[in-house]
C-alpha positions as CSV (number, residue, x, y, z in Angstrom):
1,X,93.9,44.4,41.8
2,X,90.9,44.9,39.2
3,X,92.9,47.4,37.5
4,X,95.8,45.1,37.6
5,X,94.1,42.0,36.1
6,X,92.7,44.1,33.3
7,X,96.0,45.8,31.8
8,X,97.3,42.5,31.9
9,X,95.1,41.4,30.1
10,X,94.8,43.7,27.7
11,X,98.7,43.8,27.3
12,X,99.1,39.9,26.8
13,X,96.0,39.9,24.5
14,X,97.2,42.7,21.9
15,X,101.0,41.7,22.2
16,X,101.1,45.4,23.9
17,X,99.5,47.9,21.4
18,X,96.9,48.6,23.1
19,X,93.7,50.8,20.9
20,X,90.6,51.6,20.9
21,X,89.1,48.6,20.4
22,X,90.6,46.2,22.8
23,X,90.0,49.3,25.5
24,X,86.2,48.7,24.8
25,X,85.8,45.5,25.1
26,X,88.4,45.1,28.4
27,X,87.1,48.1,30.4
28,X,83.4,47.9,29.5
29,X,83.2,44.3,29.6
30,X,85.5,43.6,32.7
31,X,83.4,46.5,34.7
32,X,80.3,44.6,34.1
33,X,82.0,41.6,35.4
34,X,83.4,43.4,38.1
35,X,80.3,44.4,39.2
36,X,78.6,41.0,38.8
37,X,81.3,39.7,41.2
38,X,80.5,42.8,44.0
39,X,76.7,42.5,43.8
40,X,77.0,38.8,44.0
41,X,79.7,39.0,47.0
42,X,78.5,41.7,48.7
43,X,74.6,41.5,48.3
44,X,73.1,38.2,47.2
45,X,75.2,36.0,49.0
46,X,74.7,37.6,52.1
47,X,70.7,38.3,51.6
48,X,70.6,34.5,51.1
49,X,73.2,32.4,51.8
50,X,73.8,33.8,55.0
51,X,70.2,33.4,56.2
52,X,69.8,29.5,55.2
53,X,67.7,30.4,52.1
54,X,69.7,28.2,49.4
55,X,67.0,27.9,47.1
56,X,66.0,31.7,46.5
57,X,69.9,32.2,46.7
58,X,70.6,30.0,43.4
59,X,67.5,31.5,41.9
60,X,68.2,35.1,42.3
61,X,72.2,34.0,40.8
62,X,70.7,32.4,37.5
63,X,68.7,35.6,37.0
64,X,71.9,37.9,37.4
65,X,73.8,35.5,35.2
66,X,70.9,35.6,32.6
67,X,70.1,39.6,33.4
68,X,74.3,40.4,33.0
69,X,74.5,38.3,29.7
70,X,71.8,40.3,28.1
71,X,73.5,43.2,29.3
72,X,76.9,42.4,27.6
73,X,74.7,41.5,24.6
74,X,73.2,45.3,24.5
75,X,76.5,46.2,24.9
76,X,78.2,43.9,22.1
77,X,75.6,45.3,19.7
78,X,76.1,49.1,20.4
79,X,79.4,48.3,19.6
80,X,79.0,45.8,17.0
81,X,82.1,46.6,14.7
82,X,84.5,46.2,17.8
83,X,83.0,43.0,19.7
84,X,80.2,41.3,17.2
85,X,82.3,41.2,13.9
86,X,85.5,38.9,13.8
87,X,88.9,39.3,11.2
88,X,87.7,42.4,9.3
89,X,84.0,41.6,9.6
90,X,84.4,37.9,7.7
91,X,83.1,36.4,10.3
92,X,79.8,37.5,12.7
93,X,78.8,36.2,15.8
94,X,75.7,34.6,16.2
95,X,73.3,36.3,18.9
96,X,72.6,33.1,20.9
97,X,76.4,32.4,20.6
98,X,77.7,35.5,22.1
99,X,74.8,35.3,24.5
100,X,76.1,31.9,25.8
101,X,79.6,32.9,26.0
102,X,78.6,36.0,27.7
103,X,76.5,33.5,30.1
104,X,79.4,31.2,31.0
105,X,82.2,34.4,31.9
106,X,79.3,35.4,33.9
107,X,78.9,32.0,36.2
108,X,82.7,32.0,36.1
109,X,82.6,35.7,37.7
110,X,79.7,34.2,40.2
111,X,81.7,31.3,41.2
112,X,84.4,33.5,41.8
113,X,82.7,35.6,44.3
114,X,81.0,32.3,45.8
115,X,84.7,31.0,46.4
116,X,85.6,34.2,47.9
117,X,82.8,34.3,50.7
118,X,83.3,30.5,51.3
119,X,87.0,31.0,52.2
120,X,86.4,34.3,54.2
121,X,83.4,32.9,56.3
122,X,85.6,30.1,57.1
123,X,88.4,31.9,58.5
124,X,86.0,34.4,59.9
125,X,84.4,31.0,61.5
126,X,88.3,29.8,62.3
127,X,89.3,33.6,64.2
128,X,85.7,33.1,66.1
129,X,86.3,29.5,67.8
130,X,89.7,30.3,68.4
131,X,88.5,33.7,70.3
132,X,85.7,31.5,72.1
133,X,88.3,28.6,73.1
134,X,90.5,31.1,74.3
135,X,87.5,33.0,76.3
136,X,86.3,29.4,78.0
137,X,90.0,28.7,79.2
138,X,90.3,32.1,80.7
139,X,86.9,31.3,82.2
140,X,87.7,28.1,83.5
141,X,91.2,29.5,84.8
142,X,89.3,32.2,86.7
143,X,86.6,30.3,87.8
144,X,89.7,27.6,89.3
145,X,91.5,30.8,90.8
146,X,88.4,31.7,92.4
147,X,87.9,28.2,93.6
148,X,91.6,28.0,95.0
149,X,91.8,31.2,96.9
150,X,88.8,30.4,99.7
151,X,90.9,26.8,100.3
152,X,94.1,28.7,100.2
153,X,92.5,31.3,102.7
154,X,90.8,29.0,105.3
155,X,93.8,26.6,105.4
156,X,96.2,29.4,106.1
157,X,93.4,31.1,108.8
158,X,93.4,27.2,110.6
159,X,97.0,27.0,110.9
160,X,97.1,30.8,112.2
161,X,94.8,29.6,114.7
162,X,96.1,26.6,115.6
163,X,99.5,28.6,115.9
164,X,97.8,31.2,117.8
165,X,95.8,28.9,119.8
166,X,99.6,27.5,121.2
167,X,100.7,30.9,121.8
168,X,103.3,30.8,119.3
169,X,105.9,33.4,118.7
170,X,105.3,32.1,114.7
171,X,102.0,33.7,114.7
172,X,102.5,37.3,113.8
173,X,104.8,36.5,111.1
174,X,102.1,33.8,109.5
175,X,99.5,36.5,109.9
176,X,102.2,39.2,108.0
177,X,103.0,36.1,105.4
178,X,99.2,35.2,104.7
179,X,99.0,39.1,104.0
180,X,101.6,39.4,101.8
181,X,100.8,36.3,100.0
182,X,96.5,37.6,99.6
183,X,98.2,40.5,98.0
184,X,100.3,39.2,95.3
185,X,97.1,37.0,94.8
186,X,95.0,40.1,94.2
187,X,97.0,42.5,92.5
188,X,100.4,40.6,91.4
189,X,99.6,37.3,89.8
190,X,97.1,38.9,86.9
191,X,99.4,39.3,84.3
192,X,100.4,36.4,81.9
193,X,104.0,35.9,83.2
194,X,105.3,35.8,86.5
195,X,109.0,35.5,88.2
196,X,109.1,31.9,89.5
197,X,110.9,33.2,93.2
């Protein structure tokens, strides 16, 4: 996607002739942000943010911002004929300028990252309480099953007795239905869909 974003870039920006120059300042420059972006995503924010620690967090992203935009700057400088001088060298860039500009792509490329996490966490968050909601109605369903069958089970064994207790010829096939019915309830009825006969 990086690589992407970058020969677009490039492309649209030089009206497609692509040289030298516009390979410097595209590759070098967009790696440094690129890696702004990763150390921010995948090592601040989760050093600090994820722990609670907002304060050190916004501390220790000024002082990338203000360590990347010297780094640019160094980088500007070495090569100062490409990025520093402007329409043939008539017109220079001030140091402070550059600095600033380099600055502000740098918070862009921060804020980028920042997004990012944001919107993950929160599906991540979103995919957790739906896994939990599901977990406490599977709960609650087992826990209602479990409640059910010793009802189920001492109703049945009171009218078997009752049946048996009047000698009836009903008995041995309530004993043979009560059977048949405790095993579909054990090893039949665990599956999400059932035949309704």
């Amino acid at each position: 996607i990086w690589a992407i974003i970058l020969l677009f870039f490039m492309y649209t920006s030089t009206n497609g002739k692509i040289g030298y120059s516009t390979v410097v300042v595209f590759v070098y420059f967009g790696l440094i942000n690129i890696a702004l972006f990763y150390i921010n995503y995948l090592f601040i924010l989760p050093a600090f943010l994820d722990k609670k620690k907002y304060l050190w967090c916004a501390n220790v992203m000024l002082l990338s911002i203000i360590i990347f935009a010297f780094i640019k700057c160094g980088l500007a400088y070495y090569f100062y004929d490409i990025v520093i001088k402007r329409n043939n060298g008539k017109h220079i860039m001030d140091f402070w300028d550059y600095y600033f500009s380099a600055a502000f792509v740098s918070c862009f490329f921060i804020f980028l990252s920042t997004v990012l996490k944001f919107i993950q966490d929160w599906f991540n968050n979103d995919k957790i309480k739906s896994r939990l909601e599901n977990e406490k109605l599977i709960s609650e369903l087992a826990f209602l099953k479990s409640q059910i069958n010793p009802h189920f089970l001492f109703n049945s064994l009171n009218n078997i007795y009752s049946l048996a207790y009047q000698k009836s010829e009903k008995t041995p096939e309530a004993i043979l239905k009560l059977s048949e019915i405790m095993r579909y309830m054990l090893y039949e009825s665990n599956v999400d869909k059932v035949p309704l006969s």
